[in-house]
Backbone as numpy.savetxt, mean C-alpha at the origin, in Angstrom:
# Nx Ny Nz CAx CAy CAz Cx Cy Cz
17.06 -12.42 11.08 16.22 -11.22 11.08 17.10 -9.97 11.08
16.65 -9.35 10.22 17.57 -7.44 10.19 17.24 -7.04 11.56
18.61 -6.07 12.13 18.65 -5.85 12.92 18.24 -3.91 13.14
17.90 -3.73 13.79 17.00 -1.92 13.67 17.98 -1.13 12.90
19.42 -1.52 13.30 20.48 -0.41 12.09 20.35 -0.93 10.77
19.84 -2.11 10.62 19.99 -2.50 8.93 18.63 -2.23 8.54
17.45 -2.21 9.29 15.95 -1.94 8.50 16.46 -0.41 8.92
16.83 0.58 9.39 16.90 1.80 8.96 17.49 2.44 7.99
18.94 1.71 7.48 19.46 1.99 6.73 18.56 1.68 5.32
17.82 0.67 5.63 16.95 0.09 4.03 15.80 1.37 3.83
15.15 1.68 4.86 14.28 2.49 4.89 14.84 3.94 4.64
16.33 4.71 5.20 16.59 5.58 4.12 16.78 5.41 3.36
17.58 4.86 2.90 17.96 4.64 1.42 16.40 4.48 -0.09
15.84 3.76 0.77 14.63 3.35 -0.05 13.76 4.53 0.25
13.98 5.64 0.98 12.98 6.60 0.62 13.47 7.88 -0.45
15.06 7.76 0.04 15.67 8.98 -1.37 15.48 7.88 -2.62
15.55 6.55 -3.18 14.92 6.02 -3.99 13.76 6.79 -4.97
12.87 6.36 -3.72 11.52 6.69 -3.84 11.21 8.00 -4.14
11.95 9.11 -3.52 11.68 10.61 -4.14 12.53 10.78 -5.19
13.73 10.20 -5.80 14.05 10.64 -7.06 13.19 10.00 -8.16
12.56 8.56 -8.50 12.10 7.93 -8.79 10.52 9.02 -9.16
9.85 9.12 -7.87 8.77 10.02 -7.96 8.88 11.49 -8.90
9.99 11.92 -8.70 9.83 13.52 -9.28 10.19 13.10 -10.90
10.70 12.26 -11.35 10.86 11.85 -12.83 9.72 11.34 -13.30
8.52 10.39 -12.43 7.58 10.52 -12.71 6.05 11.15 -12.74
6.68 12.14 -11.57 5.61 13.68 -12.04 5.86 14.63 -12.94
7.20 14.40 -13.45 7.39 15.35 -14.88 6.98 14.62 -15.91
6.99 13.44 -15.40 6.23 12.68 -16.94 4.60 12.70 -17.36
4.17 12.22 -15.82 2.48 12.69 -15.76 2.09 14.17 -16.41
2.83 15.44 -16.01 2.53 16.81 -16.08 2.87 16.67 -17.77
4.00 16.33 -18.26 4.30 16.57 -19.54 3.17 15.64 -20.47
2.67 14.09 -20.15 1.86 13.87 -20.64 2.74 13.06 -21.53
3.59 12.51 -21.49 4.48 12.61 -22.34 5.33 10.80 -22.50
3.90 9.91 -22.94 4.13 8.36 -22.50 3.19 7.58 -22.93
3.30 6.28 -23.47 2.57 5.45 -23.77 1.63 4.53 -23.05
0.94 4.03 -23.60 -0.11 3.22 -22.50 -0.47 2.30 -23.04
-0.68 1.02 -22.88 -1.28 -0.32 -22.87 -2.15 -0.78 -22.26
-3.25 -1.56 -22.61 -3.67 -2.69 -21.78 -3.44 -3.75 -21.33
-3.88 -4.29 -20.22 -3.29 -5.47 -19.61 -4.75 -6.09 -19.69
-5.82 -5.56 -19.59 -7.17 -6.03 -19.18 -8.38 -5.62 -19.28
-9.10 -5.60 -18.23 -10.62 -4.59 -18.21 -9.87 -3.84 -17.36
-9.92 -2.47 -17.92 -9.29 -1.60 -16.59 -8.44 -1.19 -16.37
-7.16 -2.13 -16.83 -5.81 -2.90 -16.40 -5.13 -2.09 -17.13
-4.32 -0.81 -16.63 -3.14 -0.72 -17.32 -1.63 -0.28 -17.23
-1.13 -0.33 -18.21 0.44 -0.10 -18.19 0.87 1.15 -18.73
1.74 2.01 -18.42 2.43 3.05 -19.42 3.66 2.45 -19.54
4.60 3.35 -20.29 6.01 2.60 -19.97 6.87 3.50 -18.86
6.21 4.75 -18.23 6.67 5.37 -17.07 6.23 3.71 -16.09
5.05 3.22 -15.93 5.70 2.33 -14.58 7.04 1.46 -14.79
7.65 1.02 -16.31 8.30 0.09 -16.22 10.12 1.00 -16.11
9.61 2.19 -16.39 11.08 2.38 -16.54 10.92 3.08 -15.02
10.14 3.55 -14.04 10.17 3.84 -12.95 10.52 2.76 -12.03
10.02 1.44 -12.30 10.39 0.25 -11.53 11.71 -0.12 -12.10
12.43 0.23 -13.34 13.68 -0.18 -13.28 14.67 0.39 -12.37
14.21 1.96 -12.41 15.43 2.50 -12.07 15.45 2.39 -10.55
14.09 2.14 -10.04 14.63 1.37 -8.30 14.80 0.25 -8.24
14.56 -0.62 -9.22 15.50 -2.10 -9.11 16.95 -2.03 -9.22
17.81 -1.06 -10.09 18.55 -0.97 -10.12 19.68 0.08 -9.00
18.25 0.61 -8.43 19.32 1.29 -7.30 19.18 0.86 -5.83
18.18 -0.03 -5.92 18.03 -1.08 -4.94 18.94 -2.47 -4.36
18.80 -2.53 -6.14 20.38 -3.46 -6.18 21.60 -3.31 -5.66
22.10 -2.36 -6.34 23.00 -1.68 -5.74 23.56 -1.31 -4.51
22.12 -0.81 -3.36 22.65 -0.71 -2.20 22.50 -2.03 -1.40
21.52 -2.98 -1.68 21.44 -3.91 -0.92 21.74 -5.01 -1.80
22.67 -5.39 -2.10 22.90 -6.50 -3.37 22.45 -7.96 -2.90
22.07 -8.29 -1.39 21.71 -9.76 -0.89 20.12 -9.59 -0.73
19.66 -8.20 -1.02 17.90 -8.17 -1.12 17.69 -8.52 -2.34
16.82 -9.61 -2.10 15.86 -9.86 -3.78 14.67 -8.75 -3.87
14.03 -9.07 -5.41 13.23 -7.85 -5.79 11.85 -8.49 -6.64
11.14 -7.94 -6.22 10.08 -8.75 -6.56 9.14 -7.25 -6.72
8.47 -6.78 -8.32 7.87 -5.97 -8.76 6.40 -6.46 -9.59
5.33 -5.64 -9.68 4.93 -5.49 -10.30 4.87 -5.49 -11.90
5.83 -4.93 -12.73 6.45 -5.00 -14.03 7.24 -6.01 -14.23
8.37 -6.30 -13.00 9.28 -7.01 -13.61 9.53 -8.34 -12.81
8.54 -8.82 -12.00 7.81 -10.00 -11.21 8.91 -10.24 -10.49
10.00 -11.62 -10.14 10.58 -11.93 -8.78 10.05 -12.89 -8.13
10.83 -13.43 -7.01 10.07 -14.15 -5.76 10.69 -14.10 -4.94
9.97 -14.09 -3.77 10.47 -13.47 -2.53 11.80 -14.79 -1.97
12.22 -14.09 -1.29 13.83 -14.82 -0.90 13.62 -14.90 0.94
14.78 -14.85 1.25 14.92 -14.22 2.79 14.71 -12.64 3.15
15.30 -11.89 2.64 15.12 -10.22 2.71 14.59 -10.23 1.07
13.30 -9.78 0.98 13.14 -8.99 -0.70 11.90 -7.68 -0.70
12.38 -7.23 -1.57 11.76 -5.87 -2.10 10.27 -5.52 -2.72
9.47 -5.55 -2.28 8.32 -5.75 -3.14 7.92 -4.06 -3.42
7.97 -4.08 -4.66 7.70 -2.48 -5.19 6.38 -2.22 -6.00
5.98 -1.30 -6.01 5.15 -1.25 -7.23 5.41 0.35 -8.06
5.68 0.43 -9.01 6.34 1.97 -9.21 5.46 2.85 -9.58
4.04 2.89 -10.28 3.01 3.42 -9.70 2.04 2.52 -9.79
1.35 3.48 -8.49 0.19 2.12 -7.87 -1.09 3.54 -8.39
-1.78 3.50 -9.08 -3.50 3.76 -9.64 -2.66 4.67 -11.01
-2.19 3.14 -11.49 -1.93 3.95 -12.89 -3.06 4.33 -13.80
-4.57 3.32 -13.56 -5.40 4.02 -13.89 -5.89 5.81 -14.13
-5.60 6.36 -13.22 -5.48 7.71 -12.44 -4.28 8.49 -13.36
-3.26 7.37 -13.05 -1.89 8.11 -13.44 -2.31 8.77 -15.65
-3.02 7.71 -16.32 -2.97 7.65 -17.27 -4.13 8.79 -18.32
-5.08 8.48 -16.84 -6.38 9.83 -17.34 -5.91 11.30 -16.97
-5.02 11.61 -16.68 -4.17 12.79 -16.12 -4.85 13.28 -14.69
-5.27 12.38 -13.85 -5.75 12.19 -12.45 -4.47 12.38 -11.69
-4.18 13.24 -10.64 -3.34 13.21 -10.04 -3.58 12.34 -8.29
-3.92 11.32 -8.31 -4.08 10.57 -7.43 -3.19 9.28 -7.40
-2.02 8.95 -7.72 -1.35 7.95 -7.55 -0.13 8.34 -6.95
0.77 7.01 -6.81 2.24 7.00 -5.86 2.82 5.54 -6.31
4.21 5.96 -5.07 5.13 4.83 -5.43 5.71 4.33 -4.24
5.16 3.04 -4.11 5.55 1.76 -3.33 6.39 0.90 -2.96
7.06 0.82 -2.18 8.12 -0.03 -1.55 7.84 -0.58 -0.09
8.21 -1.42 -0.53 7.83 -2.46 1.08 9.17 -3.72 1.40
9.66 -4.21 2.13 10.84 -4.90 2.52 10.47 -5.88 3.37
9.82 -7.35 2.93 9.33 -8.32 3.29 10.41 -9.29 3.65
10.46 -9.79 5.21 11.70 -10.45 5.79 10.73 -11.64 7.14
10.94 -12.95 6.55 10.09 -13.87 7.59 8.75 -13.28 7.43
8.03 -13.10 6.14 7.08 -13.51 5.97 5.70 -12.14 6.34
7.09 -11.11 7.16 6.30 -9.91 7.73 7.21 -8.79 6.54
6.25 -7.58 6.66 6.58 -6.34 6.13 7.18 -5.90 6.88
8.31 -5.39 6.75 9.42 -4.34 7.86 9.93 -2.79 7.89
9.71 -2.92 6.37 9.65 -1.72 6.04 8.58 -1.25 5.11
8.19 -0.06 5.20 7.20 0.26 4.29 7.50 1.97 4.01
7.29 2.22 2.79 7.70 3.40 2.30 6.68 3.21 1.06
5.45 5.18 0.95 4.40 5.42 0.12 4.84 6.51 -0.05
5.01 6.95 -1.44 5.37 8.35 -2.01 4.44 8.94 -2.77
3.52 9.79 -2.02 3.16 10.69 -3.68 3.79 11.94 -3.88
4.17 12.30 -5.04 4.87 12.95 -5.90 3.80 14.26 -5.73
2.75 14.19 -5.98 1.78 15.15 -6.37 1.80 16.47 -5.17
1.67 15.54 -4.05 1.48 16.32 -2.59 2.70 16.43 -2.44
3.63 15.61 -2.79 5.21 15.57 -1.91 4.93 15.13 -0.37
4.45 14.28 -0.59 4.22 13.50 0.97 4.65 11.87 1.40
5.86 12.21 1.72 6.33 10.53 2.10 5.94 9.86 3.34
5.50 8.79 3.07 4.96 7.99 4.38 6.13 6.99 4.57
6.87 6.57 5.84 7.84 5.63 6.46 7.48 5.18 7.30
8.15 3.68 7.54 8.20 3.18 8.25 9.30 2.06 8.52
9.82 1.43 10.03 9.94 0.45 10.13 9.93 -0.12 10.99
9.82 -1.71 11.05 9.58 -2.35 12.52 9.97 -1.78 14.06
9.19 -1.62 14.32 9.48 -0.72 15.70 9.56 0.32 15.85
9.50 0.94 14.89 9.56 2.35 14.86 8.34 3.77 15.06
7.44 2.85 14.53 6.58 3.75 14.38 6.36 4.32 12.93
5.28 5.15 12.66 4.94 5.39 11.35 5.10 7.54 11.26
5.70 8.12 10.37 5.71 8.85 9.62 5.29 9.52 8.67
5.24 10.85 8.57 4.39 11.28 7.34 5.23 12.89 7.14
5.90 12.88 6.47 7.11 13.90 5.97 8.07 14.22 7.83
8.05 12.83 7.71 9.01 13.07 9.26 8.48 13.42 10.42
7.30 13.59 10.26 6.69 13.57 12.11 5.37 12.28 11.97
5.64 12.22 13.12 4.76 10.59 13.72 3.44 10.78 13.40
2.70 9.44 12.84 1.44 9.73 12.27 -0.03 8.64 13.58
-0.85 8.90 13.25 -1.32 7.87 14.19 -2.32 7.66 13.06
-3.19 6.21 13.42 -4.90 6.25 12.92 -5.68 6.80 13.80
-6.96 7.17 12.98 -7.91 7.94 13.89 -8.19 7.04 14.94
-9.17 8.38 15.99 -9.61 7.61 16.82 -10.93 7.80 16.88
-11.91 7.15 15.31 -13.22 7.34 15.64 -13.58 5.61 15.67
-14.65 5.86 16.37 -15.18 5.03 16.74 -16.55 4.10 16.91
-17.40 5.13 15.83 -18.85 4.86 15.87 -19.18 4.60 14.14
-19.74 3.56 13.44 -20.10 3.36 12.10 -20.44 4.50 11.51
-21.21 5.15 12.30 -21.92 6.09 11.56 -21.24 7.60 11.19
-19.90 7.17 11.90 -19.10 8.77 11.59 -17.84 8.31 10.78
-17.92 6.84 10.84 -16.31 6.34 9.79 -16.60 6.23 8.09
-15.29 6.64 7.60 -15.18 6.14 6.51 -14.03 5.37 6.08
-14.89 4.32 5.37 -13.79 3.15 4.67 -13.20 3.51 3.54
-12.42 3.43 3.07 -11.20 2.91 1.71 -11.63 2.06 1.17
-12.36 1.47 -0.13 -12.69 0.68 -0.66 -12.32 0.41 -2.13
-11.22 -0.76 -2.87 -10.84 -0.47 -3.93 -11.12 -2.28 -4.57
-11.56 -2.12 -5.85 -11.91 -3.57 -6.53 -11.37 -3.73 -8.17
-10.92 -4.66 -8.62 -10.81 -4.48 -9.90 -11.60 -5.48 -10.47
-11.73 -5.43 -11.54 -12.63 -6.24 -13.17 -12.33 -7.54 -12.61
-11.12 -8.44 -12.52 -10.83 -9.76 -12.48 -11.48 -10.39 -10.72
-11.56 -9.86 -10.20 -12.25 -10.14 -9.07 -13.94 -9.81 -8.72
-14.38 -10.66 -7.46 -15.82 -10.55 -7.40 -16.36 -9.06 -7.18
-17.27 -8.98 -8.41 -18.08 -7.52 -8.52 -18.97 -7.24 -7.10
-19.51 -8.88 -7.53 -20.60 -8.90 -6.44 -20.26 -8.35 -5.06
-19.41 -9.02 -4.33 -19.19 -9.06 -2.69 -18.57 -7.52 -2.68
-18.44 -6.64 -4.02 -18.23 -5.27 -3.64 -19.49 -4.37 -3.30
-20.29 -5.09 -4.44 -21.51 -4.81 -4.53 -22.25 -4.47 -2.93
-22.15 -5.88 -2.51 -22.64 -6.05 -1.27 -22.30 -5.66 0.03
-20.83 -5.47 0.12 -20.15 -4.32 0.89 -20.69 -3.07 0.94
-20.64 -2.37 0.13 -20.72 -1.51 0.22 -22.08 -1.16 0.38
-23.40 -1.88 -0.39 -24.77 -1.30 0.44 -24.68 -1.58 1.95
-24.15 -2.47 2.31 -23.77 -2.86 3.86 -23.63 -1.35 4.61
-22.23 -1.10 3.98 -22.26 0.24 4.72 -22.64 1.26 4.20
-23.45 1.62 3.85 -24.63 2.30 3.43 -25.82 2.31 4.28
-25.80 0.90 4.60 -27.00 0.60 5.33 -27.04 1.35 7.09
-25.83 0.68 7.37 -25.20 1.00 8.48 -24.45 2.90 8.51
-24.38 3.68 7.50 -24.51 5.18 7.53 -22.87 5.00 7.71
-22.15 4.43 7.34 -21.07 4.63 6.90 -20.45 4.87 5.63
-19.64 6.24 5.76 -18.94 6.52 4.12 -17.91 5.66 3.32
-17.66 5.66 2.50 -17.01 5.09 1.73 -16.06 5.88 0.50
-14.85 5.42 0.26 -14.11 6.04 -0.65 -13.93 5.08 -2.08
-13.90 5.44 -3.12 -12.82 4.49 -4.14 -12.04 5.73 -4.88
-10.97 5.45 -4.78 -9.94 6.69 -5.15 -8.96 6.38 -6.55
-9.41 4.67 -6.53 -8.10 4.05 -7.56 -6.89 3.93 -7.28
-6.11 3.81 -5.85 -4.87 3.68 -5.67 -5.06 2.83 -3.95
-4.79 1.94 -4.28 -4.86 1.06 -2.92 -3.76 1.01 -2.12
-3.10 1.22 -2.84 -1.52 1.79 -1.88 -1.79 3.15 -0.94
-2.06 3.59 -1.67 -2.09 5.37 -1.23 -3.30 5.46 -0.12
-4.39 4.69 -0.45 -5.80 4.86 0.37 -5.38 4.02 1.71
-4.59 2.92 1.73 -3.64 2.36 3.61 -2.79 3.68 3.54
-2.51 3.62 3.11 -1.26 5.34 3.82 -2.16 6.33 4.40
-3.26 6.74 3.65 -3.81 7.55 4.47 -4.86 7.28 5.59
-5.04 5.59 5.66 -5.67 5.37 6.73 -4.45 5.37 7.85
-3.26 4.85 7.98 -2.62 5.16 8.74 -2.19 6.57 9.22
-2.75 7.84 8.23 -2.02 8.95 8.66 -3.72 9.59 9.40
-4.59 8.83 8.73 -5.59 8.80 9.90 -6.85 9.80 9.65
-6.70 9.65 8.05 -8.07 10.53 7.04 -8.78 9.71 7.03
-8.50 8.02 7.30 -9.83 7.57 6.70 -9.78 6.31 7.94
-11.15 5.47 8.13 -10.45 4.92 9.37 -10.12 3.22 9.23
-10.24 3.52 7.71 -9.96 1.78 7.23 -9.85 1.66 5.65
-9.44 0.48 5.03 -9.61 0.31 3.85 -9.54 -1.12 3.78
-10.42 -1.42 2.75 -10.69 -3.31 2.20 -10.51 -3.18 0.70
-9.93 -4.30 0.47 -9.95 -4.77 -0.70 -10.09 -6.30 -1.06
-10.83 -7.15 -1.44 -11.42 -8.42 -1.24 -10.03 -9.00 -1.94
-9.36 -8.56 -2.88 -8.32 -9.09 -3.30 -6.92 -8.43 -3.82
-5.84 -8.49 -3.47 -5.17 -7.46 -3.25 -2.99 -7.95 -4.16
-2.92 -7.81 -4.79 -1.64 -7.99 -5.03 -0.44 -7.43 -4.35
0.57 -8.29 -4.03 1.38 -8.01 -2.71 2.48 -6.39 -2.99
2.55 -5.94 -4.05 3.03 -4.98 -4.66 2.07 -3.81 -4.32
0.37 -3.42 -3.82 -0.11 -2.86 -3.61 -0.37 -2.93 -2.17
-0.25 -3.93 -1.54 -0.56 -4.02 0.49 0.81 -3.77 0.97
1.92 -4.31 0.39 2.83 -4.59 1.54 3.46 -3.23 2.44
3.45 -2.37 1.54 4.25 -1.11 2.21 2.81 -0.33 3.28
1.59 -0.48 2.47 0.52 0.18 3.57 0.74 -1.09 4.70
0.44 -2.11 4.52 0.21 -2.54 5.46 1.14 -2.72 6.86
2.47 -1.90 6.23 3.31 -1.61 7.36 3.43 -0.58 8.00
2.94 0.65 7.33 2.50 1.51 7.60 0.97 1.72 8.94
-0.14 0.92 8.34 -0.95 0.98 9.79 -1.14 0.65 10.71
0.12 -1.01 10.74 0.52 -1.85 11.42 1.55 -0.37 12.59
2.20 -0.16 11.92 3.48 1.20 12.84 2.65 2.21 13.48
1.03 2.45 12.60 0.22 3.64 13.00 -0.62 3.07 14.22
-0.36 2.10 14.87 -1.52 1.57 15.60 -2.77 1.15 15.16
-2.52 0.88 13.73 -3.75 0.29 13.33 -4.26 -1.29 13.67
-5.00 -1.99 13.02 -5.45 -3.06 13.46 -5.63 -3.59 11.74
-4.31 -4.56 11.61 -3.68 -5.26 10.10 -4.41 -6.70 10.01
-5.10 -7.51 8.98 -5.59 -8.53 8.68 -3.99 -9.20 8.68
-4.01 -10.68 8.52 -3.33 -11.52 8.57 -2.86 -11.81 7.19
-2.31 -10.93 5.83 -1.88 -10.64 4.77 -1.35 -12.05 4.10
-0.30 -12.34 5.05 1.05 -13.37 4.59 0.42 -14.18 5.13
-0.59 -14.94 5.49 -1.38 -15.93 5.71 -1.55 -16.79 3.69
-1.28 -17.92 3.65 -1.54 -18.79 2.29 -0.47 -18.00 1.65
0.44 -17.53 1.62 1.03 -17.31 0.85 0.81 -15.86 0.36
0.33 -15.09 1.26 0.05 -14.01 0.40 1.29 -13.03 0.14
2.40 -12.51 0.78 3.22 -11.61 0.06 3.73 -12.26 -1.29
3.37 -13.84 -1.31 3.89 -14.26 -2.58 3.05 -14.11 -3.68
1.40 -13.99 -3.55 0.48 -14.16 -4.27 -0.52 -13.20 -4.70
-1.08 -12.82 -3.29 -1.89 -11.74 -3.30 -2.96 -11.78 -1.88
-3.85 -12.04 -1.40 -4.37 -11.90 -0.47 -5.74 -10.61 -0.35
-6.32 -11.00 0.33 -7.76 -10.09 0.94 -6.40 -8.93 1.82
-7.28 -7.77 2.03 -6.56 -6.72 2.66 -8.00 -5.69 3.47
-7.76 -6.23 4.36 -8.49 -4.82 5.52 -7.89 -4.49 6.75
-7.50 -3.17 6.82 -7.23 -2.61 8.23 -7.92 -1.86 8.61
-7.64 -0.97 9.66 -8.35 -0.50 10.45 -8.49 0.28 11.50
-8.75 1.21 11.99 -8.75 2.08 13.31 -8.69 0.82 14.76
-8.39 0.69 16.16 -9.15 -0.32 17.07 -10.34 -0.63 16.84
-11.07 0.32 17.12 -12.57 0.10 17.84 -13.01 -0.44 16.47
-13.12 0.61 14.96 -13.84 -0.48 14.38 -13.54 -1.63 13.98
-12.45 -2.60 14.01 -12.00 -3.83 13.33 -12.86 -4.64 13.85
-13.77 -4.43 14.31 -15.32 -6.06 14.94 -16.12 -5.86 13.83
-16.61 -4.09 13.69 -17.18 -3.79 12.63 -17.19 -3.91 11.15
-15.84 -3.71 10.93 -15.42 -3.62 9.13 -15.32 -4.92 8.91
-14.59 -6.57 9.95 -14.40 -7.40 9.47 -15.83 -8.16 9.45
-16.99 -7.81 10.03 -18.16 -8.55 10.14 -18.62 -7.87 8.74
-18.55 -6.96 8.12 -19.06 -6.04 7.45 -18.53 -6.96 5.59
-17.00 -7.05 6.06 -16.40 -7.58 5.04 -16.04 -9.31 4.62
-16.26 -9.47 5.99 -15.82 -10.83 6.16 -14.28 -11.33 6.40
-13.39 -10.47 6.27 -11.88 -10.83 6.67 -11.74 -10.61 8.11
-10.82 -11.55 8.59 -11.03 -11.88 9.78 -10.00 -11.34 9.82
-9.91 -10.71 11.67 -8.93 -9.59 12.16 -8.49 -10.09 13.23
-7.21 -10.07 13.87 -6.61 -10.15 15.46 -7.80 -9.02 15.86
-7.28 -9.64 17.24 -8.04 -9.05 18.32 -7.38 -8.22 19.21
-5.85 -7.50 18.64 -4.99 -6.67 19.22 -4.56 -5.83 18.26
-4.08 -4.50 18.95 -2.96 -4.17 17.96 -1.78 -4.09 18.39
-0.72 -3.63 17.05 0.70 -4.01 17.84 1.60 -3.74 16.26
2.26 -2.94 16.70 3.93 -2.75 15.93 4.24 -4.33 15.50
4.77 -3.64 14.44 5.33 -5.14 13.28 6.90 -6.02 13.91
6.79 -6.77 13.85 7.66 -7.44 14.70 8.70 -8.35 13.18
């Protein structure tokens, strides 16, 4: 297991990464100035994510040459220490000239997230973290809220085409029913960052790729949030259900959603 001087050193390093990385790809968004593909219904690619995920694979490499790397664009599998990135996460957003996306890094070691680092470019707002440390938001300590009643919370809610329409469907009149708000923003990375910095007091996603949870979910895990069991079946390798959460509501959101939650919270170990 990394020891607090080596997950800090990963966590600076991987956040000047992350802001040079970011400002090359807000001159690209602003300029407009990039191609786009489909992957799917929905689904897509520019070639800013692939050359944004190169150039932190390659400077990732570099500083940590015994971390493996495991991306979004350029796939991987996780090792003992590896990198799970995503170089932008709601490229949807990124591609309609929406300024709602960011860039993801997370440092998966025994199966837990240790580090987590969310950049958006747009705001200039970096979110950090690492085991034990506590969570960050341009360098001062962030918490999750502390609300506590259905009827005054709002969830984070993000779904794509290849997964069940329905059980979104049904979520969400749920909380509707129950007089709770709801967000879909298109960036599931970015929507855990800001439940940890404590705008929103949760977010679900019924199915979740490990390139889009791993860095939030270290993040609300550091914020005192209340983290689903992710790396359960394999998920930093695969993908996994994703809901966190404020304390008080995690009885609520997981009855609501159906993902089942500890019954504590607690810093990432």
């Amino acid at each position: 297991m990394l020891n607090n001087s080596e997950l800090l050193a990963r966590r600076s390093s991987a956040t000047n990464i992350l802001r040079q990385a970011g400002k090359v790809a807000r001159a690209r968004f602003t300029d407009r100035d990039f191609e786009t593909e489909s992957k799917g219904v929905q689904d897509f690619v520019s070639i800013v994510d692939r050359e944004t995920e190169d150039f932190i694979r390659q400077a990732l490499s570099k500083a940590f040459p015994d971390d493996t790397i495991m991306g979004e664009e350029g796939g991987g599998v996780l090792g003992q220490s590896t990198w799970i990135i995503d170089p932008i996460d709601g490229t949807s957003n990124f591609v309609r000239g929406i300024g709602h996306w960011c860039l993801s890094a997370a440092l998966v070691a025994d199966n837990h997230a240790v580090v987590g680092i969310i950049y958006d470019p747009m705001l200039d707002e970096m979110f950090t973290c690492h085991a034990g440390s506590g969570a960050t938001l341009n360098g001062r300590p962030m918490q999750v809220s502390d609300t506590t009643s259905p009827n005054a919370a709002l969830l984070g809610v993000s779904f794509n085409f290849q997964n069940s329409k329905g059980k979104v469907s049904r979520v969400v009149g749920d909380l509707i029913s129950n007089g709770t708000s709801f967000r879909m923003l298109g960036a599931g990375a970015l929507s855990l960052a800001h439940c940890a910095a404590g705008r929103t007091d949760g977010f679900w996603e019924g199915f979740m790729k490990p390139w889009d949870a791993a860095a939030g979910l270290a993040l609300v895990a550091e914020a005192g949030g209340v983290v689903c069991d992710y790396g359960a079946a394999s998920g930093f390798a695969n993908g996994n259900a994703v809901l966190v959460s404020t304390p008080s509501l995690a009885p609520y959101f997981s009855d609501i959603t159906g993902v089942v939650m500890p019954t504590s919270t607690g810093v990432l170990t």
